[in-house]
C-alpha positions in Angstrom: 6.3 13.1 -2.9 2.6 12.1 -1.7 1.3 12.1 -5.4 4.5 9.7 -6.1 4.0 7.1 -3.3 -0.2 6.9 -3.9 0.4 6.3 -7.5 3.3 3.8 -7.0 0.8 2.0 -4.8 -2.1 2.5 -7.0 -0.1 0.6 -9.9 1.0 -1.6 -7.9 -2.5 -2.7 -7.2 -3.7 -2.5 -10.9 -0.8 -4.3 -12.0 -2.0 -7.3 -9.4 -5.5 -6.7 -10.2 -6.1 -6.1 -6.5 -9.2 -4.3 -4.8 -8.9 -2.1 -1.5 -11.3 -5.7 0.0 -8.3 -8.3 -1.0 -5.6 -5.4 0.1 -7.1 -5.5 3.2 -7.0 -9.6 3.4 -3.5 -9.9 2.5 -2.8 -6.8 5.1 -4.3 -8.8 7.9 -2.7 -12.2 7.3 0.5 -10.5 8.0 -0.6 -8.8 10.9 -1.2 -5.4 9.8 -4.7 -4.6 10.9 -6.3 -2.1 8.3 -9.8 -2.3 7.0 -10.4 -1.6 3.5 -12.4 2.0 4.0 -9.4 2.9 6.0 -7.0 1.8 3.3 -9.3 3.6 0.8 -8.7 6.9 2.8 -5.3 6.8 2.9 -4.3 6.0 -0.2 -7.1 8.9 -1.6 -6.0 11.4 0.0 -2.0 10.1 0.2 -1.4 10.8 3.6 0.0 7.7 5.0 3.0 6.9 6.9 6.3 5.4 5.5 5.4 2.8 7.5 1.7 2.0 6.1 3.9 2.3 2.9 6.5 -0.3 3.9 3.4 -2.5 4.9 1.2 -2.0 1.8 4.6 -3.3 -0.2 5.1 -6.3 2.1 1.5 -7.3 1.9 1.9 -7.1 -1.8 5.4 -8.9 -2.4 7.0 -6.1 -3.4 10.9 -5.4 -3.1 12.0 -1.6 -2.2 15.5 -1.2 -2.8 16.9 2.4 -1.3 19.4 4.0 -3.3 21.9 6.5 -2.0 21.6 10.2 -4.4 
């Protein structure tokens, strides 16, 4: 599941065009305080919260529906 969630976000980003530096911009104007070296960690080595997850697609505009299996 990590290997799913880092390369959802990873496309996310290349589909934006959008750096770890400009991740980290849009992070803090909505109140998530990450840094981009942080943000670079966590996405390399995918071991981030659901939370940080949740965050990274809010700071990017991006719509998770949940869907019952």
């Amino acid at each position: 599941m990590k290997s799913k969630a880092r390369q959802f976000i990873k496309s996310e980003l290349a589909k934006r065009d959008i750096n770890y530096v400009q991740l980290s911009k849009l992070m803090n104007k909505k109140g998530y305080a990450e840094n981009p070296d942080k943000i670079r960690t966590k996405i390399h080595r995918g071991a981030f919260s659901f939370s940080f997850f949740l965050e990274v697609c809010d700071s990017l505009s991006v719509d998770i529906t949940l869907i019952d299996k």
